[in-house]
KOLPADO-757333 format. One record per residue (C-alpha): x, y, z; residue number from 1. Coordinates in steps of 0.1 Angstrom, whole numbers, always signed. Layout:
N
@u->X v->Y w->Z i->NUM
...
***
This chain:
481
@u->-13 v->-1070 w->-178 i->1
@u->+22 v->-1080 w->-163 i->2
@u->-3 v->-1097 w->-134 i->3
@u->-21 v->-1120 w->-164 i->4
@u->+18 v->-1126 w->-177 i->5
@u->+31 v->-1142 w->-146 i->6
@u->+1 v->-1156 w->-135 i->7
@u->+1 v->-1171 w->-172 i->8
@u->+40 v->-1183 w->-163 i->9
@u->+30 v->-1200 w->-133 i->10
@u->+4 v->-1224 w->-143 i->11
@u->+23 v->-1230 w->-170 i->12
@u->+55 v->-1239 w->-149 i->13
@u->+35 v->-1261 w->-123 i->14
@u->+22 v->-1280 w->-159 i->15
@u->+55 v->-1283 w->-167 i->16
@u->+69 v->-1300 w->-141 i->17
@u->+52 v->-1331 w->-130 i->18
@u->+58 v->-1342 w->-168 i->19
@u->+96 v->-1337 w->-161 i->20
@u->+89 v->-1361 w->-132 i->21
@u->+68 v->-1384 w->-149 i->22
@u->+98 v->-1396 w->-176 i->23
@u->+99 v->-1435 w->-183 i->24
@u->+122 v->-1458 w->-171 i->25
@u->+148 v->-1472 w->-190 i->26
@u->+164 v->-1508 w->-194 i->27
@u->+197 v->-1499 w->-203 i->28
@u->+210 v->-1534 w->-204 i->29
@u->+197 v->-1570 w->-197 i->30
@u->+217 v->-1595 w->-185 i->31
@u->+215 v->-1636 w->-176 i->32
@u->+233 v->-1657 w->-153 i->33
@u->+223 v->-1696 w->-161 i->34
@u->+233 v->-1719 w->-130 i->35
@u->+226 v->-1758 w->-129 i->36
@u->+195 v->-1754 w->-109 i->37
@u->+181 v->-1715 w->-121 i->38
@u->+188 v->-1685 w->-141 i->39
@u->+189 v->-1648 w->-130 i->40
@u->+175 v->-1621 w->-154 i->41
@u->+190 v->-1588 w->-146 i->42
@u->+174 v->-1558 w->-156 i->43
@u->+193 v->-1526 w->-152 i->44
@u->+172 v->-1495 w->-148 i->45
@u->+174 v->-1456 w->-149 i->46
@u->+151 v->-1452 w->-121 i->47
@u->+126 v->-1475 w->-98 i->48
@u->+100 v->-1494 w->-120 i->49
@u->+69 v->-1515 w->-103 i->50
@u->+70 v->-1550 w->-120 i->51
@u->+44 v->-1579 w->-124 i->52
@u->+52 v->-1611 w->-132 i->53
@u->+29 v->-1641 w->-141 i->54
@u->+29 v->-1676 w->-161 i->55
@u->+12 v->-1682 w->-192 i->56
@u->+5 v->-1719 w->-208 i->57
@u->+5 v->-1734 w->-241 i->58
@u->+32 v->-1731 w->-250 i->59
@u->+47 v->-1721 w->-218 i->60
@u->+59 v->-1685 w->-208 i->61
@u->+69 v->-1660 w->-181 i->62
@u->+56 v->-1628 w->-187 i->63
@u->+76 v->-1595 w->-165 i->64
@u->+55 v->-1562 w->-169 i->65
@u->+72 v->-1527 w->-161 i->66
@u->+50 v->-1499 w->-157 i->67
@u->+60 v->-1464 w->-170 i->68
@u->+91 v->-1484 w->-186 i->69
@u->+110 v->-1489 w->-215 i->70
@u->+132 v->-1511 w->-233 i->71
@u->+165 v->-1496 w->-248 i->72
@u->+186 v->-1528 w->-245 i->73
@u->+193 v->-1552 w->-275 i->74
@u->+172 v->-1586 w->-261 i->75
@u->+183 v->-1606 w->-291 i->76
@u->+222 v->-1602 w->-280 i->77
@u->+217 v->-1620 w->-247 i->78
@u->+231 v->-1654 w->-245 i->79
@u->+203 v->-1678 w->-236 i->80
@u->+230 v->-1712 w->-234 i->81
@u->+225 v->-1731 w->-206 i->82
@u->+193 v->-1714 w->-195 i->83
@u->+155 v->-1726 w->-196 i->84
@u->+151 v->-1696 w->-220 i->85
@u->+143 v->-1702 w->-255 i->86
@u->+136 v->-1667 w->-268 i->87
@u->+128 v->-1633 w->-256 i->88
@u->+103 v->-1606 w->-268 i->89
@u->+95 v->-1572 w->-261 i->90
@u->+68 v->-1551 w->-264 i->91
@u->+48 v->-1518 w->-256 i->92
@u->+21 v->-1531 w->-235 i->93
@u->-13 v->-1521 w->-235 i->94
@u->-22 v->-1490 w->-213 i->95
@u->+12 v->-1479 w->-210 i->96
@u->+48 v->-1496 w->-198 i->97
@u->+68 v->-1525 w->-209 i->98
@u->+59 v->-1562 w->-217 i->99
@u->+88 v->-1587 w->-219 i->100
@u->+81 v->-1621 w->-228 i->101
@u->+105 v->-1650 w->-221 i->102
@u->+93 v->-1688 w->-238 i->103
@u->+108 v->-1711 w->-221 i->104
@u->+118 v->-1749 w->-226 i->105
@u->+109 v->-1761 w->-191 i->106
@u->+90 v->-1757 w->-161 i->107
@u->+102 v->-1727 w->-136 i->108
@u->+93 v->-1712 w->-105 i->109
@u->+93 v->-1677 w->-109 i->110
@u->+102 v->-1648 w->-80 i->111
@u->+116 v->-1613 w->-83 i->112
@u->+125 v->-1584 w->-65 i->113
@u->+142 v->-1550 w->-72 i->114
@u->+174 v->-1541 w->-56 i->115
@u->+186 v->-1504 w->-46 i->116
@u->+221 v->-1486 w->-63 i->117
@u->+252 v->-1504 w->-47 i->118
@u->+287 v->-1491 w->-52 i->119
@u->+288 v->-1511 w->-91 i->120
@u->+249 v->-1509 w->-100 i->121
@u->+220 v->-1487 w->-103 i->122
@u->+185 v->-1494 w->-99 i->123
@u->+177 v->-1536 w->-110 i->124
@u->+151 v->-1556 w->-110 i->125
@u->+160 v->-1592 w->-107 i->126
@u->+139 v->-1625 w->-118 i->127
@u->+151 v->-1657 w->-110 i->128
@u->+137 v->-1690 w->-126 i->129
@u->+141 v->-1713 w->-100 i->130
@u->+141 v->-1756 w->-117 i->131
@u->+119 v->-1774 w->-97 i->132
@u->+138 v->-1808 w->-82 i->133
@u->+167 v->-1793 w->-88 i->134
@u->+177 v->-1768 w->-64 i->135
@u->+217 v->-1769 w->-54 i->136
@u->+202 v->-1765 w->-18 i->137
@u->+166 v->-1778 w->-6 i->138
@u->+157 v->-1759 w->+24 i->139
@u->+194 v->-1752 w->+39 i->140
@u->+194 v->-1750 w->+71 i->141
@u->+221 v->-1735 w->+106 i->142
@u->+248 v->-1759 w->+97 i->143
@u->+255 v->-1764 w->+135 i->144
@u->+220 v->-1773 w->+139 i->145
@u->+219 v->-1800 w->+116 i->146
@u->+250 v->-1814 w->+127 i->147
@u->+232 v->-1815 w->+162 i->148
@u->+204 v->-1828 w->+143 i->149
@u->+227 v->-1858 w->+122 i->150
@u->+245 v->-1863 w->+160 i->151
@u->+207 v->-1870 w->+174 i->152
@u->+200 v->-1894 w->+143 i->153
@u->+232 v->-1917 w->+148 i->154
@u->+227 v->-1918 w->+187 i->155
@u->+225 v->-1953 w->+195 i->156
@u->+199 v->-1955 w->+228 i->157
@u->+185 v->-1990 w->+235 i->158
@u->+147 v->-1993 w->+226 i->159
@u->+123 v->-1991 w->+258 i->160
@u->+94 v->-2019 w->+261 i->161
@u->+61 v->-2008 w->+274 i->162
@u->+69 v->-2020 w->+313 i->163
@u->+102 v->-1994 w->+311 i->164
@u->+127 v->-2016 w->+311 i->165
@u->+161 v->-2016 w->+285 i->166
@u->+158 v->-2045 w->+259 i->167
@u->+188 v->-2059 w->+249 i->168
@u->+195 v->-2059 w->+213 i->169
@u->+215 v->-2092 w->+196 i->170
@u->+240 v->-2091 w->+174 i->171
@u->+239 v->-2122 w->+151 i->172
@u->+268 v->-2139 w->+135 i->173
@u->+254 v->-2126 w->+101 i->174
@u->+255 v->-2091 w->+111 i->175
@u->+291 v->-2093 w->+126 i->176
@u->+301 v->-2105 w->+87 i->177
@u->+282 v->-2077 w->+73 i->178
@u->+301 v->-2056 w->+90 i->179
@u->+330 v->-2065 w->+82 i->180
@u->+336 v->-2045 w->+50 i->181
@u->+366 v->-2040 w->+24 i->182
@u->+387 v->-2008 w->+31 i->183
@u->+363 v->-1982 w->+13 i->184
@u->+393 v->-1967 w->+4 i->185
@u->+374 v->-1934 w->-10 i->186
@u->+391 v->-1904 w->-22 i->187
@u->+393 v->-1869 w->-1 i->188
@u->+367 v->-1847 w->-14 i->189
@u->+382 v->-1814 w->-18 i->190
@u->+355 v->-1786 w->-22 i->191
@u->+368 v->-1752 w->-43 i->192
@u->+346 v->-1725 w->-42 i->193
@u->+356 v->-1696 w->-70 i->194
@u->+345 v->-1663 w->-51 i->195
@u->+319 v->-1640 w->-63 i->196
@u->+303 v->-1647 w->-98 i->197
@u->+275 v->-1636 w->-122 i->198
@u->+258 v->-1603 w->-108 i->199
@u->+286 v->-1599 w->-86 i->200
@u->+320 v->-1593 w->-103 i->201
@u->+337 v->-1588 w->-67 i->202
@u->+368 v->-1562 w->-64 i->203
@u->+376 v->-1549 w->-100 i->204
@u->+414 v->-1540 w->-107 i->205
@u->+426 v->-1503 w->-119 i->206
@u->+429 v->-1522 w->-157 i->207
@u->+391 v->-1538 w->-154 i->208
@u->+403 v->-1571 w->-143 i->209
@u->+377 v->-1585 w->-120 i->210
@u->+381 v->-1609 w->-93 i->211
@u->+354 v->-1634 w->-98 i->212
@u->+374 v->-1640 w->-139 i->213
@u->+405 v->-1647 w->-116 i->214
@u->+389 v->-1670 w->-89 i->215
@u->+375 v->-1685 w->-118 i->216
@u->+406 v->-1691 w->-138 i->217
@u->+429 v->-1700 w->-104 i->218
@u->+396 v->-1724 w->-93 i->219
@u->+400 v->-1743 w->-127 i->220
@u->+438 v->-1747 w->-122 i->221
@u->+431 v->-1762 w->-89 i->222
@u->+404 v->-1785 w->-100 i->223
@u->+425 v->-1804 w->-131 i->224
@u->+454 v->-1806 w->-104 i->225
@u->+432 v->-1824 w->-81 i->226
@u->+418 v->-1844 w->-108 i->227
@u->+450 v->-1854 w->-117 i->228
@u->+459 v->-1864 w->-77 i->229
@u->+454 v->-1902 w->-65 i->230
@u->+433 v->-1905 w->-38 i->231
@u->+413 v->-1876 w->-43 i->232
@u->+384 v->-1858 w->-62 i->233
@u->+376 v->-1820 w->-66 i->234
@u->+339 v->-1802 w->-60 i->235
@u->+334 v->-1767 w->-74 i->236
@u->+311 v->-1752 w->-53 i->237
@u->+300 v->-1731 w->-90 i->238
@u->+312 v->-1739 w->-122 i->239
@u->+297 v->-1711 w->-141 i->240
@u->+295 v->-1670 w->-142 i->241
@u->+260 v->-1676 w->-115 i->242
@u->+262 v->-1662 w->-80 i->243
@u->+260 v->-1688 w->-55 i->244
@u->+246 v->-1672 w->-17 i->245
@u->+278 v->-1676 w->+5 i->246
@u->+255 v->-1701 w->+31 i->247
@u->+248 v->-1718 w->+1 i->248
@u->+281 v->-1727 w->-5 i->249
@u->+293 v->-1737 w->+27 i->250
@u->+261 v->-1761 w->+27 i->251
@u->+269 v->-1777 w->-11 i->252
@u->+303 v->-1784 w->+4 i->253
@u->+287 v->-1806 w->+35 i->254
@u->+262 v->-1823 w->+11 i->255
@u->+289 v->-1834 w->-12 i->256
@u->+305 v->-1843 w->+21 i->257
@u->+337 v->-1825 w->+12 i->258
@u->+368 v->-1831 w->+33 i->259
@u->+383 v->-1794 w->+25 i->260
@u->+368 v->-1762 w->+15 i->261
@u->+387 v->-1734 w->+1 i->262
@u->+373 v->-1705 w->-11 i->263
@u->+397 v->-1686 w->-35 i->264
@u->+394 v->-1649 w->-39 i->265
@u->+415 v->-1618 w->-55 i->266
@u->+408 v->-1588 w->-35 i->267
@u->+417 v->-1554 w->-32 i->268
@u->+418 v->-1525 w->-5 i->269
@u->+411 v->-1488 w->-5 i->270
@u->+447 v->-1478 w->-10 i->271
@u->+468 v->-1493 w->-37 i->272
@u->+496 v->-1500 w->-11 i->273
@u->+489 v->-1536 w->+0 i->274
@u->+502 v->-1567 w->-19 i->275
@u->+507 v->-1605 w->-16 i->276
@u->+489 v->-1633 w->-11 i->277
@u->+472 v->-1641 w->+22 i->278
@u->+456 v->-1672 w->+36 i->279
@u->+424 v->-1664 w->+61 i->280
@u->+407 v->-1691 w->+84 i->281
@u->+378 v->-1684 w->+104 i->282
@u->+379 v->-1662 w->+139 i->283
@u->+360 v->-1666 w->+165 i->284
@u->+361 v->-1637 w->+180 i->285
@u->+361 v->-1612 w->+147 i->286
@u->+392 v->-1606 w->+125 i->287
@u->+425 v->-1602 w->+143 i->288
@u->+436 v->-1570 w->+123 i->289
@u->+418 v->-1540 w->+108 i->290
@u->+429 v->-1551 w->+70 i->291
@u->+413 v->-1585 w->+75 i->292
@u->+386 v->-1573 w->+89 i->293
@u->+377 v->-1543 w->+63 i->294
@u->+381 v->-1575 w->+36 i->295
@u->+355 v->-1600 w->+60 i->296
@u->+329 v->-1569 w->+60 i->297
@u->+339 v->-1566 w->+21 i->298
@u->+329 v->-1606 w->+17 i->299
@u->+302 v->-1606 w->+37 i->300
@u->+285 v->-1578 w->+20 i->301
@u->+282 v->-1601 w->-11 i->302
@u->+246 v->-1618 w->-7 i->303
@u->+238 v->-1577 w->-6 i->304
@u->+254 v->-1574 w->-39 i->305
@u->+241 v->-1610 w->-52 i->306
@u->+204 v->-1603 w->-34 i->307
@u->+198 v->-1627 w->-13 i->308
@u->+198 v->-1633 w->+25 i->309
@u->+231 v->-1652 w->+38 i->310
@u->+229 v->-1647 w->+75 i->311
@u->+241 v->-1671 w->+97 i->312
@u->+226 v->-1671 w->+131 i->313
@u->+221 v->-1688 w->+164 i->314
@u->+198 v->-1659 w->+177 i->315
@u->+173 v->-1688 w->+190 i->316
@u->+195 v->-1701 w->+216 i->317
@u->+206 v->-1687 w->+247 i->318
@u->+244 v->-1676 w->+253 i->319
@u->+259 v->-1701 w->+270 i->320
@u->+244 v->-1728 w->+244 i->321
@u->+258 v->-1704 w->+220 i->322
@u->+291 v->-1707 w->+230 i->323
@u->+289 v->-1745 w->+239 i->324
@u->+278 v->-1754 w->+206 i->325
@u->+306 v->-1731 w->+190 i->326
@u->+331 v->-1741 w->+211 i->327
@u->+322 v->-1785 w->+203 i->328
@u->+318 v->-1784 w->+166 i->329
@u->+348 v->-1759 w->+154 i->330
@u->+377 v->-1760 w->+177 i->331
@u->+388 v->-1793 w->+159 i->332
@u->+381 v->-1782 w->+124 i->333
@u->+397 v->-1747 w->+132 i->334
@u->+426 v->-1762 w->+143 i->335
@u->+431 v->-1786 w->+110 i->336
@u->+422 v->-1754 w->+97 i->337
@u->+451 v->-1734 w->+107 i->338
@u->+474 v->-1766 w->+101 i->339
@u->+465 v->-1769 w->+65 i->340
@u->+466 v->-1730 w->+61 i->341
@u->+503 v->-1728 w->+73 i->342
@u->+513 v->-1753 w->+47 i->343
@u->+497 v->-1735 w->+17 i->344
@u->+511 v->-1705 w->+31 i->345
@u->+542 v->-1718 w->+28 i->346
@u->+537 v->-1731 w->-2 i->347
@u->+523 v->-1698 w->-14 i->348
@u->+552 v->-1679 w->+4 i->349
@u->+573 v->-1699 w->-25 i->350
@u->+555 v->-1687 w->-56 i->351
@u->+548 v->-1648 w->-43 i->352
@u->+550 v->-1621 w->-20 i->353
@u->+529 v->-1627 w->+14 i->354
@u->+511 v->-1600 w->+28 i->355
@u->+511 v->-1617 w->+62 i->356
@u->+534 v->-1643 w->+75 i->357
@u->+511 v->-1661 w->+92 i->358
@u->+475 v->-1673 w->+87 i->359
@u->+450 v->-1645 w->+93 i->360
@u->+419 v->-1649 w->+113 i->361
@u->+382 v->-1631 w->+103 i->362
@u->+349 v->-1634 w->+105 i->363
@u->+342 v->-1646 w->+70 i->364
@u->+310 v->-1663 w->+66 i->365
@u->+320 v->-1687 w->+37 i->366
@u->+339 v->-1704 w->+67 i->367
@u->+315 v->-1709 w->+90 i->368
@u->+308 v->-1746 w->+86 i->369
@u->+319 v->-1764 w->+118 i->370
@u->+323 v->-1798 w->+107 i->371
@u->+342 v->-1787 w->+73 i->372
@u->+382 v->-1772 w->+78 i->373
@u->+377 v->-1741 w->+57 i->374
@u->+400 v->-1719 w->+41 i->375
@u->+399 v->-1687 w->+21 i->376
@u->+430 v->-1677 w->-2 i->377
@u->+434 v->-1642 w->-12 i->378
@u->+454 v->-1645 w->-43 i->379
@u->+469 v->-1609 w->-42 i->380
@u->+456 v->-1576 w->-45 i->381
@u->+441 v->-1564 w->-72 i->382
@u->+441 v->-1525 w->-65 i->383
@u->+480 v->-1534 w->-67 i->384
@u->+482 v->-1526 w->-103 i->385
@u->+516 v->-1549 w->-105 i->386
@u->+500 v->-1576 w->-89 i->387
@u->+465 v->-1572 w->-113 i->388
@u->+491 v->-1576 w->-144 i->389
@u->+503 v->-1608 w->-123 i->390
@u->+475 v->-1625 w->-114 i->391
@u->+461 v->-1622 w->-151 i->392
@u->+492 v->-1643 w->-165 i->393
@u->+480 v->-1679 w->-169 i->394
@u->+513 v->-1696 w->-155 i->395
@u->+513 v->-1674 w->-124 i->396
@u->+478 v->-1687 w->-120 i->397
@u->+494 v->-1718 w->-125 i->398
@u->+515 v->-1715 w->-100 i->399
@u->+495 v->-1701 w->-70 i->400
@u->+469 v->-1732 w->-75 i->401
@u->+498 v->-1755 w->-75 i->402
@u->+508 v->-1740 w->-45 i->403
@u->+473 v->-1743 w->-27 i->404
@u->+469 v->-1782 w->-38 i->405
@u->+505 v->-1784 w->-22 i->406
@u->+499 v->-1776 w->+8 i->407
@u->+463 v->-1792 w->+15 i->408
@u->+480 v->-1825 w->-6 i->409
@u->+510 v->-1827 w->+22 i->410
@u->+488 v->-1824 w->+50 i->411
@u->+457 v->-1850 w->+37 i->412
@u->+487 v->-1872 w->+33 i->413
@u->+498 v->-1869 w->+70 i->414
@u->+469 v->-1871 w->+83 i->415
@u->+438 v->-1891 w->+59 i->416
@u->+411 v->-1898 w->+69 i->417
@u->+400 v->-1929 w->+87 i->418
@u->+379 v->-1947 w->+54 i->419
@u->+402 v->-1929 w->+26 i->420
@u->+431 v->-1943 w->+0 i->421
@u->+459 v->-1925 w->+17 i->422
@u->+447 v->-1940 w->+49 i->423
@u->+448 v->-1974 w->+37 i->424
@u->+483 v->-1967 w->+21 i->425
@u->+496 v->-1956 w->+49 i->426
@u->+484 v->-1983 w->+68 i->427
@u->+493 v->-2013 w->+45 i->428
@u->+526 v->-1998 w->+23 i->429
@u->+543 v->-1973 w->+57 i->430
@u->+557 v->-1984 w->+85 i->431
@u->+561 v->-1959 w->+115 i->432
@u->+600 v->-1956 w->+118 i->433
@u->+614 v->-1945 w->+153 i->434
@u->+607 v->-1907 w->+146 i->435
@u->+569 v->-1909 w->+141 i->436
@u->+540 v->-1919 w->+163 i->437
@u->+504 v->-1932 w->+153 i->438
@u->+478 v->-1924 w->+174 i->439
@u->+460 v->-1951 w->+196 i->440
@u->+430 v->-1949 w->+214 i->441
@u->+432 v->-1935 w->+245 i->442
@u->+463 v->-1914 w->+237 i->443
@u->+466 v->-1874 w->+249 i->444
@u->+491 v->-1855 w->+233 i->445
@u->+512 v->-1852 w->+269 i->446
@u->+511 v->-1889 w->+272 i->447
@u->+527 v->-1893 w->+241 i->448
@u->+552 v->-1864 w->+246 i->449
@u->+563 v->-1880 w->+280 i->450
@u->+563 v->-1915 w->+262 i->451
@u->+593 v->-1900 w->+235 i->452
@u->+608 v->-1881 w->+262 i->453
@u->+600 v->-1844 w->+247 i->454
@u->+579 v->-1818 w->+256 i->455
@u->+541 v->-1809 w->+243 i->456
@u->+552 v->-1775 w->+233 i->457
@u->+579 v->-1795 w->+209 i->458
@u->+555 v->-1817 w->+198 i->459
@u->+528 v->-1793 w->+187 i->460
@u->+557 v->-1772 w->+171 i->461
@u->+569 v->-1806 w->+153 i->462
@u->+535 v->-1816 w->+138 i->463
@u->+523 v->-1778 w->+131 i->464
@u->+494 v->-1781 w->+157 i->465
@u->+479 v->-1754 w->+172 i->466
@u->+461 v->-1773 w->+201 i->467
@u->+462 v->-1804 w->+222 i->468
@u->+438 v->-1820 w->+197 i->469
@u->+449 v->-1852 w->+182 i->470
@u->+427 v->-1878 w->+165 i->471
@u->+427 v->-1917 w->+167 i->472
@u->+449 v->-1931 w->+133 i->473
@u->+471 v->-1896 w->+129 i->474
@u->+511 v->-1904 w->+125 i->475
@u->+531 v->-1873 w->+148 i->476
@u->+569 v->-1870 w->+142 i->477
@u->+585 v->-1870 w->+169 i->478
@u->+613 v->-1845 w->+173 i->479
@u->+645 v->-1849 w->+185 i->480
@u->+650 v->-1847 w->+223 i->481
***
């Protein structure tokens, strides 16, 4: 008899337990993220669910199923503004699992994939709606290789006839008029990029403040003051709670043929020891300390948190054109780089604490555009739990986006580009006085150092350059011998 008992208690166990495993998954919570050009549905889930997801016509919808799911999130609280979502409904579907239906107002290009726990979320299954014709990004591509490709375009190579030999092309009299053009005197285009957004909040302070809502807020600041600026016109890489992929953004800044980029961030660190602001600029050979690069590895892991792919590579070409093509397209932009980045450090240095004296170095990938001088501001610290308190106060905001425009302002307006306003101020209401020197062509920097009679070193230091780079147009000061 105890034999029949525990053989009894056996089969019932082993009957027992693959219902235990069996339990449905939950939604706990649904959110949406409504960009210009697509919305993100977030579904956050108890455990791993297998989705399908199909169109339906007349009148258009996008149907997600969840097998072995269920919904336990309040649908009819989501904020559909801005999206291509009219309505959403749920429902037990047939056989078993989860139906939700979404109507929709437009056309959309459906995909969706499921994501694995992260350090901020559990299990997700993410849908974006993608607007046909109105991507932010059509196909991006290496940003060194279309500048390669743009260089190949505007190559002017005289045609070839069919015996091999060069015809000449003529210039008419007509075409020397036309190009003779008014000053275009355009304004600089100053790209700001507000880090992180929409399924990726970024660092989150010990009070809950998160760094996107502070990128945000300082990114806003620093738009209105360009705005306000002559001679120049703002670009927000996002202007919404929507994740943008961090190649993506780099390559929205080169189609709006931005003249700056800075990316402004809020981070924090494991330890609630470091403070101050900080002012990065791309390294080519990694970070050049452990704290900036713990934060570069901290960025870059983004697109994992956002889920999309962000890599930047050059893995199809051999070393040495590796290094050639780096070496061509970024030592001029990471030298304006540093320039500018020493002036809105200073300018920063002027509003709060620092916690570097100098411009850092990392491997970011948001600054990996070669053509573009890049920047990315780390506002303060928000593990700091004084500095959290600050950099939620509106007028310190104020302040540290003052200081940014500050700095990039004063050094646009020492050095504008060729085709811009400030250019053609310079050029028409400022004369050169006997301590400054506008570049000709031709000129080296130790030409014009032994011209004035002073050294390169002095010059460099004089004009805050961090190479022997100079361009045709650009005013030096000329120090004191």
């Amino acid at each position: 008899m105890i034999r029949t008992l525990i053989r009894g208690l056996l089969v019932a166990t082993l009957l027992w337990l693959p219902l235990g495993g069996l339990q449905a998954a939950e939604v706990e919570n649904v959110r949406l993220w409504a960009a210009p050009d697509h919305a993100r549905l977030v579904f956050d889930l108890t455990s791993p669910a297998e989705a399908n997801v199909f169109g339906l016509d007349d009148p258009p919808r996008l149907v997600i199923d969840l097998d072995d799911s269920r919904m336990a999130a309040k649908v009819d609280e989501i904020d559909l503004a801005g999206s291509a979502i009219s309505r959403v409904r749920t429902g037990a579907r047939d056989g078993g699992g989860l139906r939700v239906v979404l109507e929709l107002e437009r056309d959309v290009e459906p995909r969706h994939f499921t994501l694995a726990p992260n350090d901020q979320y559990g299990h997700r299954l993410v849908v974006d709606l993608e607007y046909p014709g109105e991507s932010a990004v059509e196909d991006p591509i290496d940003p060194i290789e279309a500048m390669i490709r743009e260089q190949e375009i505007a190559a002017s190579r005289p045609s070839v006839d069919s015996s091999g030999s060069q015809e000449r092309v003529s210039t008419e009299p007509s075409e020397a008029l036309q190009q003779a053009q008014p000053h275009p005197k355009r304004d600089i285009i100053i790209a700001i990029d507000p880090g992180h957004g929409g399924e990726d909040p970024g660092a989150i302070g010990p009070g809950g403040t998160r760094e996107k809502d502070v990128a945000m807020e300082i990114s806003r600041r620093l738009q209105r003051l360009v705005e306000e600026a002559e001679g120049f016109r703002p670009v927000m890489i996002r202007d919404g709670d929507y994740y943008v992929g961090l190649r993506q953004r780099t390559q929205i800044a080169r189609d709006q043929k931005a003249d700056f980029f800075v990316s402004i961030h809020a981070d924090a660190f494991t330890s609630p020891q470091p403070h101050g602001s900080a002012v990065y600029a791309l390294s080519q050979r990694g970070a050049s300390s452990e704290t900036a690069q713990w934060l570069a590895e901290s960025e870059n892991r983004a697109d994992l948190i956002g889920g999309v792919d962000g890599n930047l590579s050059l893995k199809d070409k051999d070393e040495v054109l590796r290094g050639v093509l780096l070496d061509l397209t970024m030592t001029a932009t990471l030298n304006d780089s540093l320039a500018i980045g020493g002036q809105v450090l200073d300018q920063l240095g002027q509003v709060n604490r620092l916690h570097r004296n100098r411009v850092e170095q990392a491997g970011f990938r948001v600054l990996k555009s070669p053509d573009i001088p890049s920047l990315l501001v780390e506002a303060g610290f928000l593990s700091n739990p004084e500095e959290e308190r600050r950099l939620r106060d509106p007028e310190h905001q104020q302040k540290l986006a003052r200081a940014v425009f500050s700095g990039v302002q004063d050094h646009f307006r020492r050095n504008p580009p060729p085709a811009s306003l400030l250019a053609w101020q310079r050029d028409n209401d400022r004369s050169t006085g006997g301590n400054e020197y506008r570049i000709q062509p031709g000129d080296t920097l130790s030409q014009v150092a032994a011209r004035h009679n002073v050294s390169t070193s002095q010059l460099r230091q004089a004009n805050e350059l961090n190479g022997d780079v100079i361009r045709v147009g650009q005013v030096l000061r000329i120090p004191r011998s």
